[in-house]
The first five atom37 places (N, CA, C, CB, O) and aatype in JSON, in Angstrom:
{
  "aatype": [20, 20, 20, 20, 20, 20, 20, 20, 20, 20, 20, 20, 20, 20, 20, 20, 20, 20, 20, 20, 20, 20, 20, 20, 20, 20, 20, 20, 20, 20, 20, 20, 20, 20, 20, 20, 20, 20, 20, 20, 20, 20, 20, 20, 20, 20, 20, 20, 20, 20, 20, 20, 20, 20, 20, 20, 20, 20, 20, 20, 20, 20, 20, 20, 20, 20, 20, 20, 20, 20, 20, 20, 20, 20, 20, 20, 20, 20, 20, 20, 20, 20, 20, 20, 20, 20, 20, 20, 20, 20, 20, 20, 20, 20, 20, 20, 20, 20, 20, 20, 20, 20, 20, 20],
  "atom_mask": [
    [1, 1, 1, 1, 1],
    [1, 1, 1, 1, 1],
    [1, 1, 1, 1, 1],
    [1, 1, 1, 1, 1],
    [1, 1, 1, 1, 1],
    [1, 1, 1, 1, 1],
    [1, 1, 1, 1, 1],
    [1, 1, 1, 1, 1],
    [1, 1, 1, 1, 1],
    [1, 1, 1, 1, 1],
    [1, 1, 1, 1, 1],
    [1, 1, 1, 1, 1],
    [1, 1, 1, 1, 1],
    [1, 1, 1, 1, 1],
    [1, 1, 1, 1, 1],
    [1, 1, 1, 1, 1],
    [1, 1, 1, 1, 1],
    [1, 1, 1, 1, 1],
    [1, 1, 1, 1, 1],
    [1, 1, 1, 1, 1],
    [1, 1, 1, 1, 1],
    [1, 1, 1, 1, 1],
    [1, 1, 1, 1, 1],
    [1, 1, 1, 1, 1],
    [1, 1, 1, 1, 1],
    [1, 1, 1, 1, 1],
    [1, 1, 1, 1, 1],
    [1, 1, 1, 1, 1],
    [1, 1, 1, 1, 1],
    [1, 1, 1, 1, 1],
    [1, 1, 1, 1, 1],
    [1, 1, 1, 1, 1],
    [1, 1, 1, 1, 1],
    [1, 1, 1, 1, 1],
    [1, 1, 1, 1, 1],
    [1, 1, 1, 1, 1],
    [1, 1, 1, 1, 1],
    [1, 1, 1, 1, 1],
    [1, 1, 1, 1, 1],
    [1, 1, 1, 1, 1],
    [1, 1, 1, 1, 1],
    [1, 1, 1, 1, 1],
    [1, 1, 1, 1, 1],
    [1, 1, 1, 1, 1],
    [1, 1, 1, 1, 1],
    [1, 1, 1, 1, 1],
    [1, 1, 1, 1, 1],
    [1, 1, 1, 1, 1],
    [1, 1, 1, 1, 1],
    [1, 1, 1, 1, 1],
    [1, 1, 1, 1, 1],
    [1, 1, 1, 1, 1],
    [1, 1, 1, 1, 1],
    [1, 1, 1, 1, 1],
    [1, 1, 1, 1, 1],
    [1, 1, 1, 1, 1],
    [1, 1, 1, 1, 1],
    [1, 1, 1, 1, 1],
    [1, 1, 1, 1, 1],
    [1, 1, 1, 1, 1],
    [1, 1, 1, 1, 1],
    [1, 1, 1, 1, 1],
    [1, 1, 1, 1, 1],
    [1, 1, 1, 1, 1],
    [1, 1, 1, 1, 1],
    [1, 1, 1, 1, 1],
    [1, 1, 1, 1, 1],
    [1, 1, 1, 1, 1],
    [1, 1, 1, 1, 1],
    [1, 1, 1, 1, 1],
    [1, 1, 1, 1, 1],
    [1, 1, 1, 1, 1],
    [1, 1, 1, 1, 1],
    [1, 1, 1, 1, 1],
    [1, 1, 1, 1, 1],
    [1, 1, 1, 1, 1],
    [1, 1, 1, 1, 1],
    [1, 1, 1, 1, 1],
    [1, 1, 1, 1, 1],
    [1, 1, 1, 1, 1],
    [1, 1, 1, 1, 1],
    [1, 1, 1, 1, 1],
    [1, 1, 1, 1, 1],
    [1, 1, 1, 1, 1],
    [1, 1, 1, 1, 1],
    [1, 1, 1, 1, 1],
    [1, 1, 1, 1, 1],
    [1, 1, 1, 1, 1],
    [1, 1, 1, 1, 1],
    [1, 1, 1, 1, 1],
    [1, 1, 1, 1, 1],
    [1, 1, 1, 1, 1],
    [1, 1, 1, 1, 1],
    [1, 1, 1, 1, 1],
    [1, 1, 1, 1, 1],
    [1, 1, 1, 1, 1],
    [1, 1, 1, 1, 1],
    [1, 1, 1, 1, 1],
    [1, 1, 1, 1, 1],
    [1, 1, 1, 1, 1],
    [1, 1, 1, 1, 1],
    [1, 1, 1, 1, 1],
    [1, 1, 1, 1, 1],
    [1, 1, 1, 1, 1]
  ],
  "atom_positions": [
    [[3.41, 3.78, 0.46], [4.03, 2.65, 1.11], [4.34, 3.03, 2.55], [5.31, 2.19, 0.35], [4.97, 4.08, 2.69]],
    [[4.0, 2.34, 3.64], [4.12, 2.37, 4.55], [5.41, 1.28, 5.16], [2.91, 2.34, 4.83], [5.32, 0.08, 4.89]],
    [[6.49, 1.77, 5.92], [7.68, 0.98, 6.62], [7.34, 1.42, 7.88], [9.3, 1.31, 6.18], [6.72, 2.41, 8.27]],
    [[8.05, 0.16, 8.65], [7.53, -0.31, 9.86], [8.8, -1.18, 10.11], [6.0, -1.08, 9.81], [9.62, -1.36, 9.21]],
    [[8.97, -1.8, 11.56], [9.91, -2.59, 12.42], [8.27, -3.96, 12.05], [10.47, -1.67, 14.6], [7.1, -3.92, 12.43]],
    [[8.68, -4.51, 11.58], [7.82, -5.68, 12.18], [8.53, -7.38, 12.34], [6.46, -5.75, 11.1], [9.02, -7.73, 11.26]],
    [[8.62, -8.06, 13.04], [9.08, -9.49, 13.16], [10.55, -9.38, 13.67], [8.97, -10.34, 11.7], [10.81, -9.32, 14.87]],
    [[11.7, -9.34, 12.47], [12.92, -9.1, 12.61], [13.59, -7.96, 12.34], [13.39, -9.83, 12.11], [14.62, -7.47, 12.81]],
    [[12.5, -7.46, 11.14], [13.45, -5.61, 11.05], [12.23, -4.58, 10.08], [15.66, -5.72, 9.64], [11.06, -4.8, 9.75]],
    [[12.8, -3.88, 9.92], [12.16, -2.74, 9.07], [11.8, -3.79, 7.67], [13.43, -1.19, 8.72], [12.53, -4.58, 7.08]],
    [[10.41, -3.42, 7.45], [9.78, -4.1, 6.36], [8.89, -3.27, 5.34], [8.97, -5.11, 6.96], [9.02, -2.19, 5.9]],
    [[8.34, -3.09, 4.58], [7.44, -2.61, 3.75], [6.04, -2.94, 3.78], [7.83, -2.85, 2.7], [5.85, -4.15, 3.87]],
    [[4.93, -2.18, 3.74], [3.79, -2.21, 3.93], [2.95, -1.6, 2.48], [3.65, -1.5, 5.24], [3.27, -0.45, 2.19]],
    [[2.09, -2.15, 1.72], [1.11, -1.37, 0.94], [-0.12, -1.97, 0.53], [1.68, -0.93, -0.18], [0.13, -3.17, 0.72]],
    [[-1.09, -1.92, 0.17], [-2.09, -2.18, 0.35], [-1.99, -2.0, -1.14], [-2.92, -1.57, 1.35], [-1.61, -0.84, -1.28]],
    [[-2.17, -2.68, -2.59], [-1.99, -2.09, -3.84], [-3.56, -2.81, -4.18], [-0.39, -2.55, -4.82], [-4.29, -3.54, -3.5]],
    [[-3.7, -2.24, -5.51], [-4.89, -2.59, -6.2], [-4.63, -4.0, -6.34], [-5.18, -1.82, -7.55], [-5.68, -4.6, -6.6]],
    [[-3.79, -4.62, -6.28], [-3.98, -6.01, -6.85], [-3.81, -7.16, -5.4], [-2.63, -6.27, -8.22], [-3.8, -8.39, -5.42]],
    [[-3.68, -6.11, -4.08], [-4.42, -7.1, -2.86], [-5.76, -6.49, -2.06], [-3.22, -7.39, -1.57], [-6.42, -6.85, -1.08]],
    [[-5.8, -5.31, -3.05], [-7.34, -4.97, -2.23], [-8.29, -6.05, -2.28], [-8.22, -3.69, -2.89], [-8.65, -6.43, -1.16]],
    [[-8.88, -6.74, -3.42], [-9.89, -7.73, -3.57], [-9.66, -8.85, -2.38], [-9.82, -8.35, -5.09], [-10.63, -9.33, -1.79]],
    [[-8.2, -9.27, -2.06], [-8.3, -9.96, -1.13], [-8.72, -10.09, -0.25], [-7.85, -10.1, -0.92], [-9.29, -11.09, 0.18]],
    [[-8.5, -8.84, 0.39], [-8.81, -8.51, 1.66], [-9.71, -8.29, 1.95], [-8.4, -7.85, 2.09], [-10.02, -8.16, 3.13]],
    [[-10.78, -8.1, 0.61], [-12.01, -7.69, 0.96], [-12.74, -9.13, 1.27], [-12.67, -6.75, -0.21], [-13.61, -9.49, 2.06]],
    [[-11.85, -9.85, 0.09], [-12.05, -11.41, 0.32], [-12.02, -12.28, 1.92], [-10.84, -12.0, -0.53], [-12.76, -13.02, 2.56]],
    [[-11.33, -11.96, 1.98], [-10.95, -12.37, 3.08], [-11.57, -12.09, 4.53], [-9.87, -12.04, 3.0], [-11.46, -12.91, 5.44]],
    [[-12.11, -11.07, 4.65], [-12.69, -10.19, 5.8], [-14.02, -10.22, 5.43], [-12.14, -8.66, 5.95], [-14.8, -9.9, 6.32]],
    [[-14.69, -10.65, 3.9], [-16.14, -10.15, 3.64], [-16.52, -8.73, 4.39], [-17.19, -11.31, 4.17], [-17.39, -8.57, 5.24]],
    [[-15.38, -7.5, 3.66], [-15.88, -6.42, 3.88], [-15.2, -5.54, 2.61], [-15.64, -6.0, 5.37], [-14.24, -5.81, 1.89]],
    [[-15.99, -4.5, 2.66], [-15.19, -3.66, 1.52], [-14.13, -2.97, 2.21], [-16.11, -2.53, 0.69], [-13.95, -2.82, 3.42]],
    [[-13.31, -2.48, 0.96], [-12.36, -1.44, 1.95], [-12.62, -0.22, 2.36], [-11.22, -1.14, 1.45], [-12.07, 0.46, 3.22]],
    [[-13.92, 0.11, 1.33], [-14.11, 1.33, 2.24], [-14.93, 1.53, 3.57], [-14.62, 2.21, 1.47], [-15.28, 2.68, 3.83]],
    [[-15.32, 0.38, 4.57], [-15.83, -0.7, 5.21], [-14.99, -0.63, 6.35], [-15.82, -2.01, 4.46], [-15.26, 0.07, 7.32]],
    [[-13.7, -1.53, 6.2], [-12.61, -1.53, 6.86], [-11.94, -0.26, 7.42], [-11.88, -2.11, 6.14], [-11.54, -0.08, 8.58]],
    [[-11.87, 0.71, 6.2], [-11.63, 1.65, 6.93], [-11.99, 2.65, 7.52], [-11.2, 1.88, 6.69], [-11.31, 3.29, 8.31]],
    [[-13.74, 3.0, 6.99], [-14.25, 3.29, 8.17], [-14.54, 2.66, 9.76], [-15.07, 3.53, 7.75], [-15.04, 3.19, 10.76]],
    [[-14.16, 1.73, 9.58], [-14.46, 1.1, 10.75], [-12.41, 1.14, 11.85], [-15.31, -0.89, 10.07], [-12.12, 0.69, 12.96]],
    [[-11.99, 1.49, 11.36], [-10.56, 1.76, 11.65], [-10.03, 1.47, 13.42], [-10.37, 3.46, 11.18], [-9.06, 0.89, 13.9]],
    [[-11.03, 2.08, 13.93], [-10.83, 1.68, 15.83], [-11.42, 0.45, 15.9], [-11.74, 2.77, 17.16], [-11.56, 0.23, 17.1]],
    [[-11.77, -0.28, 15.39], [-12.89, -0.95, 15.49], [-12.71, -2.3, 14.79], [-13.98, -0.16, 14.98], [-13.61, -3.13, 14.68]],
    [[-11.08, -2.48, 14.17], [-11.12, -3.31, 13.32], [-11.23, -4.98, 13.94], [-9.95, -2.95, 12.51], [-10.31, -5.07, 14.76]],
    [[-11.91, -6.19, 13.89], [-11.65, -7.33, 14.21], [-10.22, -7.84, 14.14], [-12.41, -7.98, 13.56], [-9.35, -7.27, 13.49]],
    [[-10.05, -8.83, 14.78], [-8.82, -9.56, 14.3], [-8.19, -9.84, 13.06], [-8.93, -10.55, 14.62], [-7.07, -9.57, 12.62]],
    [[-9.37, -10.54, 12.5], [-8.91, -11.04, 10.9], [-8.83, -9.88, 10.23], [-9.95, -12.06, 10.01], [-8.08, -10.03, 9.27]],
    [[-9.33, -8.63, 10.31], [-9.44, -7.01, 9.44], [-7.41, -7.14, 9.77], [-10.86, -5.01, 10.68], [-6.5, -7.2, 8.95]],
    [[-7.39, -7.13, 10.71], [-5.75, -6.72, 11.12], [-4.78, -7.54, 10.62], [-5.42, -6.75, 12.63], [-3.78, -7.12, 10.05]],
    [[-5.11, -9.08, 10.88], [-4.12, -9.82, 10.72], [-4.15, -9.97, 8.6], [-4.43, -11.38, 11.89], [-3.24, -10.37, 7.87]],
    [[-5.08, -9.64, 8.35], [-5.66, -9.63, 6.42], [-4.36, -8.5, 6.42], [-7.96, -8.78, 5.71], [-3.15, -8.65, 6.22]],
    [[-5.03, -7.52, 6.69], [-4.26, -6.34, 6.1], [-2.62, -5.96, 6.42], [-5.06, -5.18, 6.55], [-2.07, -5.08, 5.75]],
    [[-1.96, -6.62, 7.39], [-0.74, -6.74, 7.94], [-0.23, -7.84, 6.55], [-0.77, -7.37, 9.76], [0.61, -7.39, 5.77]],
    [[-0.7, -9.04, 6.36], [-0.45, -9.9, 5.33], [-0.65, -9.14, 3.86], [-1.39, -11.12, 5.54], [0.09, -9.01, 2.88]],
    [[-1.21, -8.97, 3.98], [-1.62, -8.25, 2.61], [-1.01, -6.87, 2.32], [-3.16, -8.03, 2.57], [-1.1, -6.3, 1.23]],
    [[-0.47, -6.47, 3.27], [0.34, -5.06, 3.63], [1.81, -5.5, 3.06], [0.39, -4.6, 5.57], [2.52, -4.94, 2.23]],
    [[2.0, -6.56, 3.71], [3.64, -7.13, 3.25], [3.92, -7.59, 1.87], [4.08, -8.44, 4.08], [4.95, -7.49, 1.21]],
    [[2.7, -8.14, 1.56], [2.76, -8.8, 0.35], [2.76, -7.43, -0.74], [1.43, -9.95, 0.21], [3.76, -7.4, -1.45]],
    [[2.02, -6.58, -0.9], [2.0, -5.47, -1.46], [3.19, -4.62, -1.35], [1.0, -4.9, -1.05], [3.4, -3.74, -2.18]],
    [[4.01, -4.87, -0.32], [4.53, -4.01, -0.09], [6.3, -5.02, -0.53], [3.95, -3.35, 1.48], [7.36, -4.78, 0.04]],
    [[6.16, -5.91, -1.46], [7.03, -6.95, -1.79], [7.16, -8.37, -1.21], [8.09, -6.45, -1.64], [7.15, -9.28, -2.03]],
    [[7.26, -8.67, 0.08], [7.02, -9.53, 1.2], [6.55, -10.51, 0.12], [5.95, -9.03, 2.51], [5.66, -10.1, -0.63]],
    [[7.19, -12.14, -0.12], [6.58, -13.37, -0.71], [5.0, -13.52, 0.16], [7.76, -14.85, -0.44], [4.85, -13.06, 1.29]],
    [[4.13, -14.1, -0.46], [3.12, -14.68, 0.73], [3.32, -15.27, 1.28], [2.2, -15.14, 0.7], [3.07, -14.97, 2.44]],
    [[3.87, -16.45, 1.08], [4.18, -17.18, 2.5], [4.77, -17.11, 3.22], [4.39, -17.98, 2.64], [4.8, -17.78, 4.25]],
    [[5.78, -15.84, 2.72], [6.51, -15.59, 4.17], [6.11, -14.44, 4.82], [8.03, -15.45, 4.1], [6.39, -14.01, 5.94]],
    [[5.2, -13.88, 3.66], [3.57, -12.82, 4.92], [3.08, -13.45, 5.85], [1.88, -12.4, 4.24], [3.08, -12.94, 6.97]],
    [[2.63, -14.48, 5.67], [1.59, -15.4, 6.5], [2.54, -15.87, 7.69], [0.89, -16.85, 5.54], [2.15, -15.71, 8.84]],
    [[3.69, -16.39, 7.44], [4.74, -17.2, 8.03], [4.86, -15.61, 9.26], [6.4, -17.82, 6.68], [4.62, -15.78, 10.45]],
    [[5.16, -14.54, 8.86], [5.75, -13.23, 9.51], [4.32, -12.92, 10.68], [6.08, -11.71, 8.05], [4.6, -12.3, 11.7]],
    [[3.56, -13.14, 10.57], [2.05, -12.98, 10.51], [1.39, -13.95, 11.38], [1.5, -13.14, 9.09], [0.53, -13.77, 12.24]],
    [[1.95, -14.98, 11.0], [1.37, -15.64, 12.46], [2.36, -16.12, 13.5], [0.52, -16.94, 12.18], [2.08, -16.74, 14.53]],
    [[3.29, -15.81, 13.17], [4.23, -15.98, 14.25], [4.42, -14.69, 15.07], [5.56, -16.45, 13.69], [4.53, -14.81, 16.29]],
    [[4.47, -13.58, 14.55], [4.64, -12.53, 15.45], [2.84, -11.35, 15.89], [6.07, -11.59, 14.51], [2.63, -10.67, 16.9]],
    [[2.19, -11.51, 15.02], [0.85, -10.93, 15.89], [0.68, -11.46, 17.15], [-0.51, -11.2, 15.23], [0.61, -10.73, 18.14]],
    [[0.58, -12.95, 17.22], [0.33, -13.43, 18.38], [1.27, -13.3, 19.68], [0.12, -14.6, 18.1], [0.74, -13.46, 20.78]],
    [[2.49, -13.04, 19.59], [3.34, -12.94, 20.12], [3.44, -11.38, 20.77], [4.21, -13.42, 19.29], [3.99, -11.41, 21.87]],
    [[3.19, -10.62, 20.52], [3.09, -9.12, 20.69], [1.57, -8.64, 21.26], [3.41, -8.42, 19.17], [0.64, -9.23, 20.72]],
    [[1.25, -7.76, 22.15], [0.38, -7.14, 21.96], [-0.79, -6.93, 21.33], [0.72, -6.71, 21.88], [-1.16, -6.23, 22.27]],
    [[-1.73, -6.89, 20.59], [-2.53, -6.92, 20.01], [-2.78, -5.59, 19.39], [-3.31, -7.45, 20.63], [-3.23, -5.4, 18.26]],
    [[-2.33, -4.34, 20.59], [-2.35, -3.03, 20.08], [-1.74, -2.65, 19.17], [-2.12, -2.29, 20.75], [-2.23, -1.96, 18.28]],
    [[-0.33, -3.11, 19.23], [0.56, -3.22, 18.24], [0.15, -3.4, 16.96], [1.31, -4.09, 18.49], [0.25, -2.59, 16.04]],
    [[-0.37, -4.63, 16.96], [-0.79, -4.84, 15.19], [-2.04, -4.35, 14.78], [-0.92, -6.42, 14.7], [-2.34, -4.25, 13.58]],
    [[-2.91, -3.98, 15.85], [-4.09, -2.61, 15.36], [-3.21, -1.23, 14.68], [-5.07, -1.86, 17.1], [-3.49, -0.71, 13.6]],
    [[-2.36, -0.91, 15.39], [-1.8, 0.45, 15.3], [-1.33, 0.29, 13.47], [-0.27, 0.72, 16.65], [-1.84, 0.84, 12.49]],
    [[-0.34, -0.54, 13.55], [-0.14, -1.24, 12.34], [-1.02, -1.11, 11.35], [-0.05, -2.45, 12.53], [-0.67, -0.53, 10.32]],
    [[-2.04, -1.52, 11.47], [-2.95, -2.34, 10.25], [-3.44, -0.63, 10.01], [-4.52, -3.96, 10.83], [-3.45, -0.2, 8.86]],
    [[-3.84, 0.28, 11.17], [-4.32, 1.21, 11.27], [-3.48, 2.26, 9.61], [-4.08, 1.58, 12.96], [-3.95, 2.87, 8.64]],
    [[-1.64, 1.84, 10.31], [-1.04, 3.07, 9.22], [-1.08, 2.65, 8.27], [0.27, 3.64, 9.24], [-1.02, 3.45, 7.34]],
    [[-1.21, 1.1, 7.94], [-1.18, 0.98, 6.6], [-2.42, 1.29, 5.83], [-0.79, -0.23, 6.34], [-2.38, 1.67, 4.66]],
    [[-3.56, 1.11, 6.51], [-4.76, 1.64, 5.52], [-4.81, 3.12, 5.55], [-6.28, 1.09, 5.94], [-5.51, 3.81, 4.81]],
    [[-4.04, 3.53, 6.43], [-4.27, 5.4, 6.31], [-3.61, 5.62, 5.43], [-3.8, 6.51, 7.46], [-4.0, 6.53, 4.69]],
    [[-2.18, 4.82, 5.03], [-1.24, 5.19, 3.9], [-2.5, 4.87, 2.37], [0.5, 3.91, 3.98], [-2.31, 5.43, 1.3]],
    [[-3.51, 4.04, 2.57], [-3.79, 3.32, 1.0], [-4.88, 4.94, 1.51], [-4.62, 0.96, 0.55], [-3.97, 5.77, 1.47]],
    [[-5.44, 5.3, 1.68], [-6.71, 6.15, 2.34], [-6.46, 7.45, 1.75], [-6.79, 6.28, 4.13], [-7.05, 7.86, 0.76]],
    [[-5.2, 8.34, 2.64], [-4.63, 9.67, 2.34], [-2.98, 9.8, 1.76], [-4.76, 10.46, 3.73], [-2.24, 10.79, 1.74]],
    [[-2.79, 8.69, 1.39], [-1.26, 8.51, 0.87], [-0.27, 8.92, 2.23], [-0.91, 9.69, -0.64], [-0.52, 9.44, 3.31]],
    [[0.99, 8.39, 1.57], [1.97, 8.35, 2.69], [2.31, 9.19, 3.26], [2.91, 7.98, 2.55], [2.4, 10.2, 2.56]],
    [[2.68, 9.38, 4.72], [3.03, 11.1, 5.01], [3.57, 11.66, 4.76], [3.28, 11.63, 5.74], [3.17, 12.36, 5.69]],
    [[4.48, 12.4, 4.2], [5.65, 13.11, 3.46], [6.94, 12.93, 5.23], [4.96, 15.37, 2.73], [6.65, 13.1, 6.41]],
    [[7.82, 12.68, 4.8], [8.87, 12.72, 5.48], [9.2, 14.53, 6.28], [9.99, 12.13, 4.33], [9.11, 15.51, 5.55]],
    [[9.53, 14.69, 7.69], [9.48, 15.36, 7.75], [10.97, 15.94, 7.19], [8.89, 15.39, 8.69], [11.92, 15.18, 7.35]],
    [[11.28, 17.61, 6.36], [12.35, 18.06, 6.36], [12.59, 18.87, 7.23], [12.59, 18.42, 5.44], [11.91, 19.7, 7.84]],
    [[14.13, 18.41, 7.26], [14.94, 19.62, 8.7], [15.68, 20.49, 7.82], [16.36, 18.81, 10.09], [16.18, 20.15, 6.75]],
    [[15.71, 21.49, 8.27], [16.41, 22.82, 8.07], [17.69, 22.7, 8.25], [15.98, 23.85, 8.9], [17.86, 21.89, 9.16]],
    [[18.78, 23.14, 7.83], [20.35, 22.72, 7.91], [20.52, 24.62, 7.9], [21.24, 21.44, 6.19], [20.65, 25.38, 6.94]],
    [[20.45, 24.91, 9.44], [21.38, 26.13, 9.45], [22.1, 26.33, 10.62], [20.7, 27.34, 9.22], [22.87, 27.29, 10.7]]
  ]
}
């Protein structure tokens, strides 16, 4: 699971087996497709997987979609590449481990 600041605050991100088909749906690409193609992703690759990121990641759908088209467009574009980027690296090589600090 990937967390992130997105729209109004820290949100949840995952990509689970039961929105992969979508997205593949949705993009007419596979995921292993998408994510080789990772620098490279189109719009809809980003704005799919940001939606589909939330929703997986608990997010209702319509208030994925609602989160989703109100704030991609509004921001940067890099932004929600970078985005779409960690969440398929999280479904890809799993999440990064948190870093631990030393207490001495």
């Amino acid at each position: 699971m990937h967390t992130a600041f997105f729209g109004d605050r820290e949100r949840a991100f995952a990509l689970t087996p039961l929105v992969i088909p979508e997205l593949q749906r949705t993009t007419a690409k596979g995921i292993g497709a998408i994510i080789d193609s990772l620098r490279r992703l189109t719009y809809a690759e980003i704005t799919e997987t940001i939606r589909l990121g939330l929703v997986g990641g608990g997010t209702q759908p319509g208030e994925a979609a609602a989160l989703v088209s109100t704030y991609v467009p509004a921001r940067p574009l890099g932004e929600a590449n970078i985005l779409a980027i960690d969440i398929l690296t999280d479904l890809w090589v799993g999440p990064v481990a948190e870093e631990v600090k030393d207490d001495f």
